[in-house]
N, C-alpha and C positions, 0 to 999 in steps of 0.2 A: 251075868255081871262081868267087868272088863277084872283080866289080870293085874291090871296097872291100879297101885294104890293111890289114894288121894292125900297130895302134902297136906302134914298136919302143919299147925299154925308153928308151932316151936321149930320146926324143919323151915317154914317159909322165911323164919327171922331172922334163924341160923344161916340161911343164904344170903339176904341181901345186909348182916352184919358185915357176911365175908366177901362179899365185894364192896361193900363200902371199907374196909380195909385194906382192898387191892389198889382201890383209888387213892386211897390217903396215900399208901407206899407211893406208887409211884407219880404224888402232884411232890411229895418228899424227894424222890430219883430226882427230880426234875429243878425242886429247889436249890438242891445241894447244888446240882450241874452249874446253876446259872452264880453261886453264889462264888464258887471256883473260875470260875470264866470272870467275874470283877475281881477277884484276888488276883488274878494273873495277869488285868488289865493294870493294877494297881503297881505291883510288883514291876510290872515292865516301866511303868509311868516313873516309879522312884529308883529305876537303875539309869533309864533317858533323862537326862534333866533336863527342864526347859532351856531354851535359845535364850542366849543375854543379846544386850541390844546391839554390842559390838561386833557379835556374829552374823546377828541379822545384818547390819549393813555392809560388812563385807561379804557375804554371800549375796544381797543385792547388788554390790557394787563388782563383785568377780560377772553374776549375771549378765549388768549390762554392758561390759568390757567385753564378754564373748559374744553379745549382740551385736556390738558397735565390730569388733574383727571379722564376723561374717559378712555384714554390709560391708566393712572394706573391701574382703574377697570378692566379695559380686563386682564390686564398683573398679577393682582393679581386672576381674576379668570380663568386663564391659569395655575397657576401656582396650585393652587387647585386642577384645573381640573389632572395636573398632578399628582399631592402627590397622588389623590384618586385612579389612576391607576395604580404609586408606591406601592401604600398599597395594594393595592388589590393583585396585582402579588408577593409581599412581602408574604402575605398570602397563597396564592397558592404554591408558592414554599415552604412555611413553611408547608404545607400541606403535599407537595410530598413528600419530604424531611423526612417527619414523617411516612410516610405510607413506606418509602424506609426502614428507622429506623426498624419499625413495622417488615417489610418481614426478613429482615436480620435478626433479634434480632429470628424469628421463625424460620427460619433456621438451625440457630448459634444450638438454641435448639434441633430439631431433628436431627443436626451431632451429637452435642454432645449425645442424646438417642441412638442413634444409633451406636456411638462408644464406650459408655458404655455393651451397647448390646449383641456387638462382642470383645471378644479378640482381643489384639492389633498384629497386623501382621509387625513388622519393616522392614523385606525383604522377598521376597516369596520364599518359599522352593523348594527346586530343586525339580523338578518331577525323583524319581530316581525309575521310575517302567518302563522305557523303556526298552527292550533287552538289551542294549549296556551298563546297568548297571550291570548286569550278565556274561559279560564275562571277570574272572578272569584275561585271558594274559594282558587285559592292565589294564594302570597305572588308577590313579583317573583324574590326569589332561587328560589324553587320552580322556575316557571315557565322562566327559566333554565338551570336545572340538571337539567330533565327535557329541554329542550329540546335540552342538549347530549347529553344520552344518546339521544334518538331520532336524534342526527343523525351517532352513532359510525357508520364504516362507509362513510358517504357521500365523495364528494368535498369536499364544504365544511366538513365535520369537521376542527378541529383541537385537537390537545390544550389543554385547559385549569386549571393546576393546584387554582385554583381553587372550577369547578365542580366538579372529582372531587371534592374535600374536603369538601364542603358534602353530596354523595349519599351519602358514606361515614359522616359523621355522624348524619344524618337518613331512611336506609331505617330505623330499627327506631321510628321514629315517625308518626305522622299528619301530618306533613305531606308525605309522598310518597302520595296517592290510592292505592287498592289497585290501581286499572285503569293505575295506572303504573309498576308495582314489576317488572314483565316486563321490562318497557323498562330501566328501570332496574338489576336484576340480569344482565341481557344484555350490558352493557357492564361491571357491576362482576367479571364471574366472569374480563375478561380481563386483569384488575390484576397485575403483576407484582412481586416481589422482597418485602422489608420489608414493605410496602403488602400486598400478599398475604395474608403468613402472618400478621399479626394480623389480617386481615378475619375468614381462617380462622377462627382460636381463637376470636374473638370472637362469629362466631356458633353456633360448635360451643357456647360458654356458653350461647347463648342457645336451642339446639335441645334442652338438658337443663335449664332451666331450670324447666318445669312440676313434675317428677318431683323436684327437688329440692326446689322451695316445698312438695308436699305431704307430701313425707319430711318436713320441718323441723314442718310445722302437724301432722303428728300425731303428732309424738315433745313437741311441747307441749301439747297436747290429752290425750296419755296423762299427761306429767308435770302437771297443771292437774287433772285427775280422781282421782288418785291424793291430791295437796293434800288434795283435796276431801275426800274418802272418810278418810284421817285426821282430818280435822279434825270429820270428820260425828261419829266413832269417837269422839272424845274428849268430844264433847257427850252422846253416846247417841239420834243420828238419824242419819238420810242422809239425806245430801246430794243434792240432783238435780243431775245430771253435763251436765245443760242448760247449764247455770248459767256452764261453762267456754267452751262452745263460742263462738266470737268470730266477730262479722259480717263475713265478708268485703267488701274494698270491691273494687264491681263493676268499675269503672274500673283498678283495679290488675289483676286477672283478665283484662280487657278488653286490657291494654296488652300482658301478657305471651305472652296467648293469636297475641296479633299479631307479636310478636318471633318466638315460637318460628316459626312456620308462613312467616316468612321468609328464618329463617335457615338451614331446611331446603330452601325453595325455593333458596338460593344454594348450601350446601352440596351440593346435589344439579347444580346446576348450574356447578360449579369440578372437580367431579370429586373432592368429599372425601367422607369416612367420619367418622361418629360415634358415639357408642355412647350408646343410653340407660340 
């Protein structure tokens, strides 16, 4: 048999009377605690008295006062913060601005050393050491005006309304040399606009030109013969049909013979068409 006695029933009741006693104390411990902790909350509640309403809004109103002060402070040190970026680029630009001063103002000084320097040049002197200032038969304005067409092309060529005017007028005459009219149609074929299209037409005129003077002299030649031969008719002879025939003057011939074959030379060289 074991040492250990078996709890009798009176022992087993005698235990769990004494812990159910242990429990009670301390749900007891635990009551008191909580009932002291509202006394104290009580006690604190009736020495704090409530907020009257007049408090409340002046502690709202103290609130938003030190709200609105801090937004001040931000908004005044924004606004600082600004100026000093103001000033700053204020200065910078006063900077450049002086150094820009500075460059100019040195500048200004070595044109002006420099055209103390040199001789003042108001317009630049013809270069009259070219051939074509040598040869006597032509005029000043010739010489000129061929001059500036040989010098199309070059660097020292600039336009001059001038001499164009004066080549446009005077290719379908004798005072442009024939050994110049290359030259001359070389720079007229690169004439643009307005200035063009009557170069064009007008030498298109002048590339039918022959073919029309001889239509015209022999539709008068036919009517002058005809004259003739009634008038023979009514006498009772003929007429010699000689008689009609009219001396050409060699110099008109001479003039026209030189138009057309120029005007073909440009026409041919602008890139037109004409029709005889």
């Amino acid at each position: 048999m074991s040492d250990e006695r078996q709890e009798t029933k009176e022992e087993r009741r005698a235990r769990r009377a004494a812990k159910k006693a242990e429990k009670a104390r301390v749900a007891e411990a635990e009551s008191i605690t909580v009932k002291e902790d509202v006394m104290e909350a009580k006690t604190n509640a009736e020495v704090a008295p409530e907020e009257t309403k007049e408090e409340r809004k002046a502690r709202k109103r103290a609130a938003k006062e030190a709200k609105k002060a801090a937004k001040a402070s931000e908004d005044k040190k924004s606004v600082e913060e600004g100026k000093a970026s103001k000033d700053g680029k204020e200065q910078s630009d006063t900077k450049s601005n002086k150094e820009k001063k500075r460059k100019r103002d040195e500048g200004e000084v070595k044109a002006e050393a420099q055209s103390k320097a040199q001789p003042p040049n108001k317009k630049a002197a013809l270069d009259t050491s070219a051939p074509i200032f040598a040869d006597e038969s032509l005029s000043d304005q010739a010489k000129k005006a061929i001059h500036y067409a040989q010098q199309f092309g070059t660097p020292s060529w600039k336009f001059n309304k001038a001499r164009q005017g004066w080549l446009l007028r005077h290719l379908w005459g004798g005072e442009i040399p024939d050994e110049h009219v290359s030259t001359v149609v070389a720079y007229l074929k690169t004439v643009q606009g307005g200035v063009r299209g009557a170069l064009a037409t007008k030498a298109k005129e002048y590339a039918r030109e022959e073919e029309e003077v001889k239509a015209d002299e022999e539709a008068k030649v036919e009517e002058a013969t005809a004259k003739v031969e009634d008038e023979s008719k009514d006498e009772g002879g003929e007429g010699d049909k000689n008689d009609v025939q009219e001396e050409a003057d060699p110099a008109d011939a001479e003039e026209r013979a030189r138009r057309r074959k120029r005007a073909r030379q440009l026409l041919e060289a602008m890139g037109e068409t004409y029709n005889i």
